[in-house]
N, C-alpha and C positions, 0 to 999 in steps of 0.2 A: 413397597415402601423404599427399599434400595432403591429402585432405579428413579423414584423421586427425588432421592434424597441424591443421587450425585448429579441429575438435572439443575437442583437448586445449585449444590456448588458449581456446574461451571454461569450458571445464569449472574449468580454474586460474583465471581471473579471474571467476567466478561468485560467491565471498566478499565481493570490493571490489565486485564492482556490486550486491549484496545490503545490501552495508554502505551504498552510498552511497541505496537506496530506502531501509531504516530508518529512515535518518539526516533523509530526505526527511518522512516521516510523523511522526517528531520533530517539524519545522518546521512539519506542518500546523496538529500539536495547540498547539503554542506561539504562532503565530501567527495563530490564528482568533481570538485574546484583542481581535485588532483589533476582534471586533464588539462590543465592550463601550465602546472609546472615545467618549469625547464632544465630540471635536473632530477635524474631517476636516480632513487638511493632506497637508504633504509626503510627514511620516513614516505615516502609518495607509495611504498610495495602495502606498508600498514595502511593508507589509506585506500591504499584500491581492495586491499583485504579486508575492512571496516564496509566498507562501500558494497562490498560482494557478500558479506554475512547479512547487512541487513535488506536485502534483495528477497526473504521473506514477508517483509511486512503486507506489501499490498495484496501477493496470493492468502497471507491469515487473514487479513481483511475484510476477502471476498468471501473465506471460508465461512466465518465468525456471521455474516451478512444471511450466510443459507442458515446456519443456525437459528440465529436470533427469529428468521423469516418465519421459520418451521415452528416455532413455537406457540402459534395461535392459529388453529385451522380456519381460523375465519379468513385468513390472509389467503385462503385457496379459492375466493370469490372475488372475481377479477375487476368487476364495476366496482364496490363499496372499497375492496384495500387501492385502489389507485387513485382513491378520491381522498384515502383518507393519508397514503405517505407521498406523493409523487409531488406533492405542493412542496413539501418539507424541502427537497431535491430540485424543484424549476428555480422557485424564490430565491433561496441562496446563490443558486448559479446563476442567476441573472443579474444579479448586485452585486457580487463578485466580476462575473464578466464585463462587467458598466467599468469596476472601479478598474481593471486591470488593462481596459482598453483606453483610458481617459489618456494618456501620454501617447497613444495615435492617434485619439480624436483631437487632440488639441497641436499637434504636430500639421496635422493634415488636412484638418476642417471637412475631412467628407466623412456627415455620419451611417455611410451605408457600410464601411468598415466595422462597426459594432453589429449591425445584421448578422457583416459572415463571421465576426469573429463568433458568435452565439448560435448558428447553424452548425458550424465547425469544430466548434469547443476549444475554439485557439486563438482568446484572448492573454492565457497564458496559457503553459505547455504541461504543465500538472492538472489541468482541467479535462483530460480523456477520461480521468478517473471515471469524474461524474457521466459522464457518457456509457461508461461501462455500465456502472450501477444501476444506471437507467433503465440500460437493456434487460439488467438481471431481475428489478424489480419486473418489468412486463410480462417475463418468461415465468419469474417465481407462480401463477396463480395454476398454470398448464403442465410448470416442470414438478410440483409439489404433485400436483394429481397423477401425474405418472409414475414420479415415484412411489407414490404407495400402493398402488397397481400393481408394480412389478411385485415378482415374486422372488428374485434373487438379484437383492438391492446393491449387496458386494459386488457382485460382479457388472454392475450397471454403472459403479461408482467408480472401480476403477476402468472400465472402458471410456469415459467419459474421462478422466484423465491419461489414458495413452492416446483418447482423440486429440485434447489438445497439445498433446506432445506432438501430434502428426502435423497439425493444422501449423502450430509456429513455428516447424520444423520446414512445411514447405512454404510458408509465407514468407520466413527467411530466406529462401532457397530462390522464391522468385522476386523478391524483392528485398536487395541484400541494405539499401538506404530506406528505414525508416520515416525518417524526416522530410520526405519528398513533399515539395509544395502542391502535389495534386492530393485532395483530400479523401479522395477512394483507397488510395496506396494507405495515407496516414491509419486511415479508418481501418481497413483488412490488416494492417499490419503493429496496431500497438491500441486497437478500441473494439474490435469485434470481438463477442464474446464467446468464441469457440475456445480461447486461449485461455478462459477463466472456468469453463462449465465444470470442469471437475474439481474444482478448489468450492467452488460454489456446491456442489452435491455433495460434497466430501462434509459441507454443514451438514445439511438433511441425516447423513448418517452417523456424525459426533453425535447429535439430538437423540435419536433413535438409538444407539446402542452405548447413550452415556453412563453407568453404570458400568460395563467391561471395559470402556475407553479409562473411568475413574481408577478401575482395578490395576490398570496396566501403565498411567500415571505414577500411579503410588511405588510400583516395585525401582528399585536403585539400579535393577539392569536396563531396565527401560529407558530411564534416567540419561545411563551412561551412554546406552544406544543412539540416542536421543541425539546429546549433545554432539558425537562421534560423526553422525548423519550431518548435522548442519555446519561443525566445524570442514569436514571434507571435502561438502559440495561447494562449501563456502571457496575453500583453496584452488578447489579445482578452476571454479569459474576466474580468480582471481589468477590461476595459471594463464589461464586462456588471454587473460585482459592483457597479461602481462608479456606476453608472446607477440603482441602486436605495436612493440614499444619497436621507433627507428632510430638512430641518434641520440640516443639518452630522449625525445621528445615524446611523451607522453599522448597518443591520439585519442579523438573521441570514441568511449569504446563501443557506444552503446550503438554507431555504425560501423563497428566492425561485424560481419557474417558469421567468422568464428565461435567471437564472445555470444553472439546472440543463440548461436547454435549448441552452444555448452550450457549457457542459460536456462534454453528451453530444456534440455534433459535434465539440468543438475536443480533444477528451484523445484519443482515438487518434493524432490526428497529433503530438502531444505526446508523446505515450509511443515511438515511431517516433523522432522526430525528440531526445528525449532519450538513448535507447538509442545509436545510433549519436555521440551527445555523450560518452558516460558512458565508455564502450569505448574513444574517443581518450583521453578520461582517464586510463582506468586504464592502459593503455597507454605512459603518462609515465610513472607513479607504478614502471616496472619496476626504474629504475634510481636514482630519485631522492627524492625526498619521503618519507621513511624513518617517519617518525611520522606521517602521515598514511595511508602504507599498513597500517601496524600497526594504528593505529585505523578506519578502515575494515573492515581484514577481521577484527579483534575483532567488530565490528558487525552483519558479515553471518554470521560463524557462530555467532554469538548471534543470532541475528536476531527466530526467533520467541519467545526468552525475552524479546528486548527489547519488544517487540512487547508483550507480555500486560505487562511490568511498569513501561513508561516513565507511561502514563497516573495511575497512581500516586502518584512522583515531583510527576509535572505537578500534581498534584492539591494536593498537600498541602505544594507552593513556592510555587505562589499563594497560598492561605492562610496562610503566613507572607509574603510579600511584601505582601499586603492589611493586615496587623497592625503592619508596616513602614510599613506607609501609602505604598506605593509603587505605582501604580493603571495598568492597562494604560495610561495616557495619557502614561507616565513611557517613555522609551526605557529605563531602568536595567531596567525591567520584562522586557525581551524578553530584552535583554544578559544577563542576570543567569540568567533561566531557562532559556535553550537550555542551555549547557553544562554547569551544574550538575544538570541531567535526565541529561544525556548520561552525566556521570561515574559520578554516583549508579547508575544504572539500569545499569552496564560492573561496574562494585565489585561492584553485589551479583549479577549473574548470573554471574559468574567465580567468588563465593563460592558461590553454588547449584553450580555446576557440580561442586566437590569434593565434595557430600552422595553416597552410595550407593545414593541412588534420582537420581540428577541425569539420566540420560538419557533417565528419563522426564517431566522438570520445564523443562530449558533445551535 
């Protein structure tokens, strides 16, 4: 009875922790604007610091993704679960990908560009995600049935995470630019899922030993640990970013080697140590914070419409914020853009959501 009963609670708080990674990946895309600044001070160190704490969301993500996965063993039957989510995931990326490629297809007039942009997942650059996902659903029917096979799941779950420590470790190593226009590079090195399999199993075994996970939630040292874990990794990678500053100019950091390399060791314990954060949160928010739990769990069960449509938004607020002559160097810049993304991007998936094709869109 216990171990159902703390399975339902994380199943019912799985919205707001959903809501609050979203909300996270918001922050990334808002606040990488820091690398445009032309003057390093106070404010651009808090934004590369902002920017480097919420660098758990998309590893909870993927975790939250094994969890939810595992929750119906019928999803261990590989024909009938891929017939029945994998629409949920072509459909949206494909309407997505239309809308996000339209400003090269109307630039260029050749529409074999939306082909590669949809073989490649680089109609816009937030779209690897789904690429991921993709993977993890295909693997989910094989990796579930192994996993319970095993007979010493701990040790299965964290060697699957010091694999992908090793994997991004030497992906980085061999290929220190990310962004490379050849799309094997792109693919092995920021879409293959070797780099997520253990945040992805680290689900399967939250599910599996939710009740001692609840136990250990609940105590205030954990708590503290918690927070101590994610604030640190947070700094450290934020050290790193910051070590590759030349001239007061701010570079891109997410092709620096370095940063990718502090990255790769410090975000597990990040995502760990924010998970066990996030759950004391929501945890508050049971009885109190009324509009904040609203808006959170609007967030996460919109999550992946917000997701394909926030980028968007972000897009085309800086280009009126640029026209305002308001310049990442401006705090009004960051103020102004978080939440008016947030609203914009809540408005218009709540209105997708009433269309008659909506379940297949948001």
């Amino acid at each position: 009875m216990q171990a159902a009963e703390a399975r339902q609670f994380f199943v019912y708080k799985l919205p707001l922790v959903k809501g609050i990674c979203i909300l996270g990946v918001i922050l990334i895309h808002v606040t990488v604007y820091a690398t445009e600044m032309t003057r390093f001070g106070w404010f651009s160190s808090a934004l590369i610091f902002v920017n480097s704490l919420t660098r758990f969301a998309v590893p909870l993500f993927v975790t939250l993704s094994g969890f939810y996965l595992s929750l119906n063993r019928r999803n261990e039957v590989a024909g009938p679960f891929y017939r029945r989510t994998l629409k949920f995931l072509l459909i949206p990326y494909l309407a997505y990908s239309i809308l996000y490629s339209l400003p090269q297809l109307l630039k260029s007039h050749r529409p074999w560009i939306l082909i590669k942009n949809l073989l490649t997942f680089d109609a816009q650059s937030h779209l690897w995600f789904i690429a991921l996902i993709i993977q993890l659903y295909l693997l989910h029917p094989f990796l579930s049935r192994f996993y319970n096979a095993c007979k010493r799941r701990g040790a299965l779950v964290f060697f699957a995470l010091i694999l992908q420590i090793a994997y991004s470790s030497s992906i980085t190593a061999l290929f220190p630019h990310p962004y490379s226009p050849t799309f094997l590079i792109r693919f092995l090195t920021t879409i293959f899922f070797p780099s997520y399999i253990g945040y992805f199993l680290t689900g399967y075994y939250l599910l599996e030993h939710s009740w001692h996970a609840f136990q250990v939630f609940q105590r205030r040292s954990s708590v503290i640990i918690g927070c101590l874990a994610w604030i640190v990794a947070g700094a450290g990678i934020s050290a790193a970013w910051i070590a590759t500053h030349s001239q007061g100019v701010i570079y891109e950091f997410i092709q620096n080697e370095l940063v990718r390399l502090v990255r790769n060791l410090l975000t597990p314990l990040m995502t760990i140590g924010a998970l066990i954060a996030i759950i004391a949160f929501v945890r508050g928010l049971e009885t109190k914070q009324i509009a904040v739990r609203r808006l959170l769990n609007s967030l996460g069960l919109y999550s992946y419409s917000v997701y394909f449509l926030h980028i968007l938004y972000v897009r085309l607020e800086v280009l009126g914020l640029r026209r305002a002559h308001i310049s990442p160097d401006n705090a009004l810049f960051y103020f102004l853009l978080l939440p008016s993304t947030v609203a914009l991007t809540l408005v218009s998936v709540r209105w997708l959501a009433r269309l008659p094709f909506a379940r297949y869109i948001t």
